[in-house]
C-alpha positions as CSV (number, residue, x, y, z in Angstrom):
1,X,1.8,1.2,-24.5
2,X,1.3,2.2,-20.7
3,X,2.3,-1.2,-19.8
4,X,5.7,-1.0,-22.3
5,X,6.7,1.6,-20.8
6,X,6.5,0.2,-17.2
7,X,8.9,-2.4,-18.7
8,X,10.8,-0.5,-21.0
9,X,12.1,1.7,-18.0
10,X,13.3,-1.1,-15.8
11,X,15.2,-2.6,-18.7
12,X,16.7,0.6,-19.3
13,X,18.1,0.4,-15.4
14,X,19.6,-2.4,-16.2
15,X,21.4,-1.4,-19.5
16,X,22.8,1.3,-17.7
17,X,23.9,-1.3,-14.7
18,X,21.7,1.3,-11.7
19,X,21.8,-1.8,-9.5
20,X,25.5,-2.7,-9.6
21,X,26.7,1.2,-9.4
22,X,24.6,1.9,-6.5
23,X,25.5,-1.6,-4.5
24,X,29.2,0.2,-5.5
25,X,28.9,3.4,-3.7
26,X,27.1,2.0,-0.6
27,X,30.3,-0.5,-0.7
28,X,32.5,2.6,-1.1
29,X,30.8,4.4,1.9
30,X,31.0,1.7,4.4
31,X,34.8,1.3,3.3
32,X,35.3,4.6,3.8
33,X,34.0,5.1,7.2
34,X,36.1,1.9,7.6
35,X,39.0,3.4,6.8
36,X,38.0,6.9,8.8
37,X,37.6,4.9,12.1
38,X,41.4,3.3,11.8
39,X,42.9,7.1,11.3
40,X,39.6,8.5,13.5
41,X,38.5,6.8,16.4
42,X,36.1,9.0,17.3
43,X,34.1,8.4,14.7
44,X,33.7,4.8,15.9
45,X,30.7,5.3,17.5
46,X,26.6,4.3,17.6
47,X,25.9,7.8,16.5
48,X,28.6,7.7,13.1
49,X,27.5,3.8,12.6
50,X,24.0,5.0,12.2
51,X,25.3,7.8,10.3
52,X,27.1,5.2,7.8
53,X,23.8,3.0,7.5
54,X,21.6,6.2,6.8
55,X,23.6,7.1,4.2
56,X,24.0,3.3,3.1
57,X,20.0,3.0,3.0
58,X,19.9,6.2,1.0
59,X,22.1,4.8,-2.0
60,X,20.1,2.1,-2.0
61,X,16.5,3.2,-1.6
62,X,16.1,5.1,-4.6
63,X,18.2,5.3,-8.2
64,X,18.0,9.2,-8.0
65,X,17.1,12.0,-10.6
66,X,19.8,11.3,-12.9
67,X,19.4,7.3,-13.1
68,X,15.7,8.0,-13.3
69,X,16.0,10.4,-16.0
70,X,18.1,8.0,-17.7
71,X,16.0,5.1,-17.5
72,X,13.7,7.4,-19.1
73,X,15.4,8.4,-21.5
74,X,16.2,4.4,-22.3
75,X,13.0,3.0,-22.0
76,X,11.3,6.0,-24.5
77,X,14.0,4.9,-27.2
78,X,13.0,1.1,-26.7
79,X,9.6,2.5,-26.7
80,X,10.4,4.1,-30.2
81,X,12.6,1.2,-31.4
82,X,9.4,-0.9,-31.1
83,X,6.8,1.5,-32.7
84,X,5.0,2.2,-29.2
85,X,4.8,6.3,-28.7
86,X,7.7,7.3,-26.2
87,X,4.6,9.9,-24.7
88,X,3.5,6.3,-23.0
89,X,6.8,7.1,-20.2
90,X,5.2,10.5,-19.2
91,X,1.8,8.8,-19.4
92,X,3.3,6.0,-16.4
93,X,5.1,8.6,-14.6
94,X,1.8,10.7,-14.7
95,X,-0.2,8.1,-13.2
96,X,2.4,7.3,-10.6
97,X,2.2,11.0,-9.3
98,X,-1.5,10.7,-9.1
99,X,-1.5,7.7,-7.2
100,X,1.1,9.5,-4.5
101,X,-1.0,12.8,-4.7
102,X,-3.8,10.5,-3.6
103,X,-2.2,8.6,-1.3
104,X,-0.9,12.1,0.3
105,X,-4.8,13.1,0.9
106,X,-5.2,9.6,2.5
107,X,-2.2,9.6,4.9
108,X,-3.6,13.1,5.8
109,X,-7.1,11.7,6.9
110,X,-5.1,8.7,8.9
111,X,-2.7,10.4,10.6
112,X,0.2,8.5,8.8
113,X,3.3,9.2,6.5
114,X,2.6,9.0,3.2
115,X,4.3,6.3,0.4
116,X,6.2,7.9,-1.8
117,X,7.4,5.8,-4.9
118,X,11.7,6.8,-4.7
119,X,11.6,7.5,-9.0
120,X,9.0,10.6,-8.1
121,X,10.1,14.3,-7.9
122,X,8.4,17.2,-6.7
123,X,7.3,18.5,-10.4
124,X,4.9,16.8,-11.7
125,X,5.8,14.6,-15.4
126,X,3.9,17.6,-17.6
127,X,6.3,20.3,-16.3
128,X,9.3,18.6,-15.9
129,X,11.3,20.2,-18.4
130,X,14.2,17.6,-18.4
131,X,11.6,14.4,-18.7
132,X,10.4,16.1,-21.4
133,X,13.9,16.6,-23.5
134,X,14.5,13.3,-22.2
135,X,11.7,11.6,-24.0
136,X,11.4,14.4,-26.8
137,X,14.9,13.0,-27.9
138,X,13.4,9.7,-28.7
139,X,10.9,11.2,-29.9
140,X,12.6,12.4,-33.4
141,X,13.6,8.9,-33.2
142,X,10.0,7.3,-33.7
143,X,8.5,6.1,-36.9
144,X,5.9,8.4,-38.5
145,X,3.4,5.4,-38.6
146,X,0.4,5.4,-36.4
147,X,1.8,4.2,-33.0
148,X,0.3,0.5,-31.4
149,X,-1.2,1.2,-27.8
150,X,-2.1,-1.9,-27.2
151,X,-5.3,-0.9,-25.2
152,X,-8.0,-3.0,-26.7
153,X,-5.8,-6.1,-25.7
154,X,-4.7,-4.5,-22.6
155,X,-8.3,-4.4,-21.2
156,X,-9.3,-7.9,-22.2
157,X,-6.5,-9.1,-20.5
158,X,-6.9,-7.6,-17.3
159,X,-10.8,-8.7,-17.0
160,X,-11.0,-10.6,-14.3
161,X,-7.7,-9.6,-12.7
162,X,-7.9,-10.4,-8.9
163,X,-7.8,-6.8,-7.4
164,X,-6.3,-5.9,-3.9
165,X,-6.7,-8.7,-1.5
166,X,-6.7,-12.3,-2.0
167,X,-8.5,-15.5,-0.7
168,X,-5.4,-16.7,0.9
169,X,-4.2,-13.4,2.7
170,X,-7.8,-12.5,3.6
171,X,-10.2,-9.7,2.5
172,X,-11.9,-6.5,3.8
173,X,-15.9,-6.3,2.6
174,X,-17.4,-3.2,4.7
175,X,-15.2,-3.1,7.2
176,X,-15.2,-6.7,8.0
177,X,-12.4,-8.6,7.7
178,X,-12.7,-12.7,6.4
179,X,-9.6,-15.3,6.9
180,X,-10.8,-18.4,5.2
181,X,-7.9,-20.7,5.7
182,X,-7.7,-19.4,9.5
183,X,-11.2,-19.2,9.8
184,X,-12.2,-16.1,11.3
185,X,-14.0,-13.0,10.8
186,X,-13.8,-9.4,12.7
187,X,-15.7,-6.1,12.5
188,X,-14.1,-2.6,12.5
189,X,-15.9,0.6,13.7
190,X,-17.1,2.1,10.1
191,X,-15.7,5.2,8.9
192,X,-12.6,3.6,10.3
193,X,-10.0,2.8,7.3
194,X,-9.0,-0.8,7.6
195,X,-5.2,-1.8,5.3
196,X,-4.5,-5.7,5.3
197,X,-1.2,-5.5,5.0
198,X,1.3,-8.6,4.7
199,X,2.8,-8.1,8.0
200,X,-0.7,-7.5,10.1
201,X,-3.8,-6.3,9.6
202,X,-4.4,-2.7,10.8
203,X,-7.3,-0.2,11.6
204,X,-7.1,3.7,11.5
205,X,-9.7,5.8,12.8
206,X,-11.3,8.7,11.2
207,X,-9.0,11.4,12.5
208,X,-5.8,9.1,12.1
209,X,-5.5,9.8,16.1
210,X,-5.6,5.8,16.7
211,X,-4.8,2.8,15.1
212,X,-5.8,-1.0,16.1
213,X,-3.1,-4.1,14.8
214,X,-4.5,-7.6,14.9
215,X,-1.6,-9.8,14.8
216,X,-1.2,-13.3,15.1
217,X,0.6,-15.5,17.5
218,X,0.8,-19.8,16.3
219,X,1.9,-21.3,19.6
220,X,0.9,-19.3,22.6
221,X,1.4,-20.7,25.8
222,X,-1.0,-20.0,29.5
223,X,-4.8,-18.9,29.4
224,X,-5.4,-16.3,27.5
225,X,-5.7,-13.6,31.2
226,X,-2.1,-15.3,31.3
227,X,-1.4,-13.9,27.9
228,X,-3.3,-11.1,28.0
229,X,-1.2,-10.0,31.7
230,X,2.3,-10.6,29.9
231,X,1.3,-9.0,26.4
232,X,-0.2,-5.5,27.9
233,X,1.6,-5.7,31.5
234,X,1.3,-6.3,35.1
235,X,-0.1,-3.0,35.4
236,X,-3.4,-3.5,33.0
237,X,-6.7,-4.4,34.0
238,X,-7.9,-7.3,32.6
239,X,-11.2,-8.8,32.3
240,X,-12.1,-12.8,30.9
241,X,-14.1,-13.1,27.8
242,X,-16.1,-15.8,26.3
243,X,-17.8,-15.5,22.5
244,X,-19.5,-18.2,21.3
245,X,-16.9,-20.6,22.9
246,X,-14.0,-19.0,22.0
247,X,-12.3,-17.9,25.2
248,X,-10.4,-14.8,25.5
249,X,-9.5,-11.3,27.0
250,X,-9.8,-7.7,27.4
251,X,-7.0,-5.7,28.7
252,X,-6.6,-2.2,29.4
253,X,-4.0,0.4,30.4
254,X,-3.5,4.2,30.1
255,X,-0.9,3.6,26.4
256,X,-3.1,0.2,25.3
257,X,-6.2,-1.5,25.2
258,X,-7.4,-4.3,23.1
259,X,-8.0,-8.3,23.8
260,X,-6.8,-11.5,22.7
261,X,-9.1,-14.3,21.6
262,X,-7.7,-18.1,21.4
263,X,-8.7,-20.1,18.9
264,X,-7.7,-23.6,17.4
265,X,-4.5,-23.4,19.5
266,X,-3.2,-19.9,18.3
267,X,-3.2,-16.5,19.4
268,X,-5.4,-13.4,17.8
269,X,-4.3,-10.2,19.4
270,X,-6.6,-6.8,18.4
271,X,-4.1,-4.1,20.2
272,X,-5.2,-0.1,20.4
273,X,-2.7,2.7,20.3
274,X,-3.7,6.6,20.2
275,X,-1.4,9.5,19.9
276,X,-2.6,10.2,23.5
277,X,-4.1,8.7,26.2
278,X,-7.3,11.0,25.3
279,X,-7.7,9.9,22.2
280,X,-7.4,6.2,22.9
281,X,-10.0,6.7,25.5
282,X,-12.6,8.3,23.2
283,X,-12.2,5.0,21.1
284,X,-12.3,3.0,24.1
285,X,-15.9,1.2,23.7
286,X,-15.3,0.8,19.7
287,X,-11.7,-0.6,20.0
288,X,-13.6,-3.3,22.6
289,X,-16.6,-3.8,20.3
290,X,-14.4,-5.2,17.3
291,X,-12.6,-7.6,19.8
292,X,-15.9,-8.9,21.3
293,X,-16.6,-8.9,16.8
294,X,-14.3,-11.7,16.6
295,X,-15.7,-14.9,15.8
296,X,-15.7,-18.2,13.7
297,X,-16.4,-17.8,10.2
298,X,-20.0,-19.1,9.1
299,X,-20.6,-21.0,6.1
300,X,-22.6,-17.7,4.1
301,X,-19.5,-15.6,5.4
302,X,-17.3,-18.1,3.6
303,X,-18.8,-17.3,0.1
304,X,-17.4,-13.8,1.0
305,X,-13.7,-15.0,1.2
306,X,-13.5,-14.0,-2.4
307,X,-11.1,-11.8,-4.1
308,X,-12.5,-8.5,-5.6
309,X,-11.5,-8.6,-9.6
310,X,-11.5,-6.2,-12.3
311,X,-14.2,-5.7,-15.1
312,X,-14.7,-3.5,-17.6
313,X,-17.6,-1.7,-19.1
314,X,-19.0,0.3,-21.2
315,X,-20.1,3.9,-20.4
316,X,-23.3,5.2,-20.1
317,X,-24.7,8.3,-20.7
318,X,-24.5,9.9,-17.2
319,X,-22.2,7.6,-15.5
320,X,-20.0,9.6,-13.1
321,X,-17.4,8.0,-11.2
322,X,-18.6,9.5,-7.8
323,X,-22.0,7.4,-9.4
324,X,-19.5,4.2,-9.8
325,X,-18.4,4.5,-6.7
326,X,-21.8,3.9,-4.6
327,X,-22.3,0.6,-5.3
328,X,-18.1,-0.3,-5.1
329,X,-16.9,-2.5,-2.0
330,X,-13.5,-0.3,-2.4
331,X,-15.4,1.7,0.5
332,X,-14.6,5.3,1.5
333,X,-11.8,6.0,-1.2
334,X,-14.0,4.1,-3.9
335,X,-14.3,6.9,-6.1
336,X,-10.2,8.3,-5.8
337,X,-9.5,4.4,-6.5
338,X,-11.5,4.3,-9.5
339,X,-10.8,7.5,-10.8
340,X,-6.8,6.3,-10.5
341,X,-7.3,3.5,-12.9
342,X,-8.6,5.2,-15.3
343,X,-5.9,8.0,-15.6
344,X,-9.1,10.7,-14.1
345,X,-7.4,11.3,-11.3
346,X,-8.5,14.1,-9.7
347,X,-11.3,15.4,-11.7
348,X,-12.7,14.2,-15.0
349,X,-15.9,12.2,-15.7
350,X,-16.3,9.1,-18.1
351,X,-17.4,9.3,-21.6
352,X,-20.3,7.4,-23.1
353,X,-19.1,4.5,-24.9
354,X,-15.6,4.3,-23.3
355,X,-14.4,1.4,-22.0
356,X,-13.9,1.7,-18.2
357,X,-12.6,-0.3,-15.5
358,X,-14.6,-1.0,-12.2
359,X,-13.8,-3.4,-9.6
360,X,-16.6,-5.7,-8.2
């Protein structure tokens, strides 16, 4: 029903045409400045061009509360067309808060802004009066019949899903990171929280204070001090490094220090930032101990380039998802991650004989 709802609610921004109205007004408000700048020309500046693509990027970002609401509203009558319980909307919009809730607590402990999803508002779904006219409206619509949730099916469908990461993008097993199709492997500091993102592949340390990026570079040109000297600066000390054959460099500066490792003609760069020049410092030997990390991958670490999937199981008597979360490779968030997927975010324990969703 969950999933129904997702759908039914996307559907319902396109019956109401969300997409073309708001590619309308941020037409409308880049016409207008157009116009004001003829009539104006003072307002033809950096500062009121930025002003115009702010305002631009705002339209489009986000439907707002009133397209929200209505998508709602749509997607609970589809919901009750189809003899699924409207309730599933709130249910979604529930689980959505959670997730940002939790993702709040992480930014916090990283130092980091949070993510917010743009169809969220402050209240959460049970007390938001207007959600729930909204969806009480379809509501009266609904057949009395038992509703379908779909559940049952739901879960066998998703055993086996590939969780998180992928083979191809990489994946992070205890602070490791594994490339199989560009063959390397690299250790982070633990405790550190490591986010393989599509862009690059970032570390964040405990206090969120500093952050190391590992990006790649395909056709670098020099030795890799060469490199190193144009990437951190003529200012940085340097020093030559050689791991098993693979040669590279350290470099280091008051803003940045990392190294650069060359390997089957590309570029890995590991590069530290702090907030501070103190707080990079205080990181200084574990920013350099994950560069000298870096190596080849060996043929046992290449049966680890596998994708984590989900599985469900069935409850025991005593299970507790702080329990669950011991022996997850999710690592230090284990238990908020598992609690998420199954809607116990934050507190709540399973019950014996539920079905519930680990990932392994």
């Amino acid at each position: 029903a969950e999933l129904a709802a997702v759908l039914g609610h996307e559907i319902g921004h396109v019956t109401a045409r969300h997409g073309v109205r708001q590619q309308s007004a941020a037409q409308a408000a880049n016409i207008g400045l157009t116009i004001a700048s003829i009539f104006v020309p003072e307002i033809n500046t950096a500062g009121a061009q930025n002003l115009a693509n702010l305002v631009g990027g705002a339209l489009l970002s986000g439907y707002g509360r009133e397209h929200e609401l209505e998508a709602d509203r749509l997607g609970a009558e589809y919901l009750a067309r189809t003899d699924y319980d409207p309730q599933a909307i709130i249910t979604v919009i529930g689980v959505l808060k959670n997730q940002e809730l939790q993702d709040a607590q992480l930014a916090k402990q990283e130092g980091r802004e949070a993510r917010r999803y743009h169809g969220l508002f402050a209240s959460h779904p049970d007390n938001d009066t207007r959600l729930q006219q909204a969806v009480g409206e379809a509501q009266k619509n609904a057949t009395p019949q038992v509703h379908f949730s779909g559940r049952k099916e739901y879960l066998a469908a998703t055993e086996g899903l590939t969780f998180n990461d992928s083979s191809d993008q990489g994946v992070v097993r205890n602070n490791a990171f594994y490339h199989g199709d560009l063959g390397f492997a690299v250790q982070f500091p633990a405790n550190w929280q490591v986010h393989n993102l599509p862009t690059a592949l970032v570390a964040v340390s405990p206090g969120g204070d500093v952050q190391m990026q590992m990006k790649l570079d395909e056709s670098p040109s020099g030795t890799p001090l060469e490199y190193a000297r144009r990437f951190a600066g003529y200012s940085a000390q340097l020093r030559g490094l050689d791991l098993n054959g693979l040669s590279g460099a350290l470099f280091e500066q008051s803003s940045t220090l990392g190294g650069v490792i060359f390997m089957n003609k590309q570029a890995f760069v590991l590069q530290a930032r702090g907030k501070d020049s103190n707080n990079l410092a205080a990181y200084r030997e574990a920013v350099f101990d994950s560069v000298r990390s870096f190596h080849a991958l060996t043929n046992a670490e290449r049966r680890l380039v596998k994708p984590l999937t989900l599985h469900v199981i069935t409850a025991q008597r005593g299970d507790t998802f702080a329990g669950l979360a011991k022996n997850s490779p999710l690592g230090q968030s284990a238990e908020s991650y598992l609690r998420l997927i199954n809607a116990r975010y934050p507190d709540g324990e399973p019950q014996t004989g539920e079905p519930i969703k680990i990932v392994r």
